[in-house]
N, C-alpha and C positions, 0 to 999 in steps of 0.2 A: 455606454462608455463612461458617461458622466458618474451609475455608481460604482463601477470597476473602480473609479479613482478614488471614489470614496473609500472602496474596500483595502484598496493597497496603503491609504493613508492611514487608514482607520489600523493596521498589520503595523504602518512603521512608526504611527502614534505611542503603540502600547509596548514596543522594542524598547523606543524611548525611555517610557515608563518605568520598565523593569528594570533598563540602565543606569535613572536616577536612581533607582532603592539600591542595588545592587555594587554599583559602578565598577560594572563589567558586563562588555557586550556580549561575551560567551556565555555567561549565567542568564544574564537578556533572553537570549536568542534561545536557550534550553527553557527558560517558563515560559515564550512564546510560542513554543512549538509545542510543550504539554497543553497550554491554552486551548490551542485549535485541535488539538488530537480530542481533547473533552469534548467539545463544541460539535464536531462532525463523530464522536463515539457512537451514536445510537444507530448514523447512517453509514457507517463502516460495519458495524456489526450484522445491519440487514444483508450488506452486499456479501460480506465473509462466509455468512450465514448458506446464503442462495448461492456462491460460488460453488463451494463443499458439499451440496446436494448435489447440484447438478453432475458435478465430476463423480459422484458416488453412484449418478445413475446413467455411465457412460458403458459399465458393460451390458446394461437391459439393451440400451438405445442400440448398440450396437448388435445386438443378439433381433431385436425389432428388423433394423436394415436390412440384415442378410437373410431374414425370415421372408420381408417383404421387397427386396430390391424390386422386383417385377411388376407390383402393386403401387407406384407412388397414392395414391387416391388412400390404399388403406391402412402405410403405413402413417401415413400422417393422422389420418385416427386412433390407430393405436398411440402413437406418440402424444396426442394430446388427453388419452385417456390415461396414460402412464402419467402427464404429468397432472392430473387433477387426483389420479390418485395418492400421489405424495404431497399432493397440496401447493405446488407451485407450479409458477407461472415462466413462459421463455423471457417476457419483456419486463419481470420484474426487476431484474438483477441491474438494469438498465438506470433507472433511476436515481437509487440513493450513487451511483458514481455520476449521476449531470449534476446533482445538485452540488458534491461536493468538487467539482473540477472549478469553478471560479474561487471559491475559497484557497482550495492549493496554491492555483495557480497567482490569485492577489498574495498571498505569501511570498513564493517565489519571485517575481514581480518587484514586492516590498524589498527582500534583504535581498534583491544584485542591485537596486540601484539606493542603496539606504545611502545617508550620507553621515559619516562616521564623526562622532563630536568628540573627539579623547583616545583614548589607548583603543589602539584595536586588537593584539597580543590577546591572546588565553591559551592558558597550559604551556606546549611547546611552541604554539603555533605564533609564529611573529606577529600576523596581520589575517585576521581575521577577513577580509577584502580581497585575499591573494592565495592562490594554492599553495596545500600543507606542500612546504620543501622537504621534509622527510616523508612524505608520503604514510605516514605514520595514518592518517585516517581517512584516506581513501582504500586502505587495509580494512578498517572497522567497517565504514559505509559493503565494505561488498559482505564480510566475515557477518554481520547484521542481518543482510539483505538475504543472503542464504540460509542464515536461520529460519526469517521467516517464510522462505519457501519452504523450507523442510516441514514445518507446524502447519501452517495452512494449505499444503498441499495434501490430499490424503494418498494414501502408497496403494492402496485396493482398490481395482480396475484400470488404473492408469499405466500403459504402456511404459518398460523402464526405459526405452531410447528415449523418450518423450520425456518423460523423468531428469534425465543429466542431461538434455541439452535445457529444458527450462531452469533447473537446479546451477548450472556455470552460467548461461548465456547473462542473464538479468545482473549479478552479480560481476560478471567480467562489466558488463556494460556500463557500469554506476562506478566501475573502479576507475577507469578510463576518465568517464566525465569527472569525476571526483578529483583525476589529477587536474585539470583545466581549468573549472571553474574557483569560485572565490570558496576559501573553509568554513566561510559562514554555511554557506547551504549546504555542504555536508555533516556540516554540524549540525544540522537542522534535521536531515537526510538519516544518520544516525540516531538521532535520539527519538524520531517517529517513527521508526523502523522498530527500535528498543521497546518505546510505547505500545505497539501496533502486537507484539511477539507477546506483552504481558498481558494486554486485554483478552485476545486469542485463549490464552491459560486461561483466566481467568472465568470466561463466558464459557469454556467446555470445547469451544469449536477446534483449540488445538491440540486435545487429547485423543488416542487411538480412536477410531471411530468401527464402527460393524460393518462389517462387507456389505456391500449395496444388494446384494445376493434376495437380501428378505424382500427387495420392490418388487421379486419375479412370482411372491408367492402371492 
């Protein structure tokens, strides 16, 4: 507990920080949030990385099942020989998201209960502490959040029901909270989300990818 509070301090320390250069807590809160997107980059990348496999080897897995429904004993060797053939693991993907769930989470943490020293206003937003009253960026937060499902999700072997209900649901759901809580954290929400869609580009993971088809040969 004791470094949890380290880490949430150490989150509204450098808010601070950015505040004095800046003096402005939306400008703050946007190099805070690139901060920690850099910080946890290389373990977002493994998870994104191992997500996108896996789902790309969801029509083999599936084609294993109903090969072997009647075999549990053999399909689980096939399935673990599928996965050392591609080279990964079930309980890697596991990791880089524990390590980075305290970090988020001292984030989150840090800006709901920051204590605001000056104007809290950015953009249209009156108070940064208080949800957008136009609703203007609980719009972005979802309009963001669905992009990056559309890029990190890949469209070959995934079921299209499965498709649009995860493509609305995550996005209806972050609009919703988005109206409720404080504009900080969807300012925050937004612009890691933003971050998150250019990395994605950038590392390759969210350009068309090859049918999973090749893991059968």
């Amino acid at each position: 507990m004791a470094l949890f509070n380290a880490l949430v301090q150490g989150m509204q320390w450098v808010m601070q920080f950015f505040y004095n250069l800046t003096h402005s807590y939306g400008l703050a809160i946007i190099l805070l949030t690139i901060v920690v997107r850099v910080v946890i980059m290389p373990l977002y990348h493994g998870q994104l990385r191992y997500m996108r496999k896996m789902q790309e080897l969801q029509p083999e897995m599936k084609r294993l099942q109903e090969k072997y429904k009647k075999d549990p004993q053999r399909l689980n060797q096939e399935m673990m020989d599928l996965y050392k053939r591609v080279g990964t693991n079930p309980l890697a993907g596991c990791i880089p998201m524990i390590v980075q769930l305290p970090i988020l989470y001292a984030l989150f943490a840090g800006l709901t209960h920051f204590h605001y020293i000056g104007t809290k206003s950015f953009l249209w937003l009156p108070s940064l502490s208080l949800p957008d009253p136009y609703f203007i960026l609980p719009v972005i937060v979802a309009g963001t959040t669905l992009w990056q499902t559309f890029v990190t999700m890949p469209r070959a072997g995934t079921d299209r029901s499965q498709q649009m209900i995860t493509y609305i649901m995550m996005p209806a759901m972050l609009f919703f909270i988005s109206m409720r809580y404080a504009s900080g954290l969807s300012l925050y929400w937004a612009v890691a989300t933003l971050f998150t869609v250019g990395q994605s580009y950038l590392s390759g993971v969210g350009r068309p990818q090859a049918s999973a088809a090749k893991v059968q040969k």
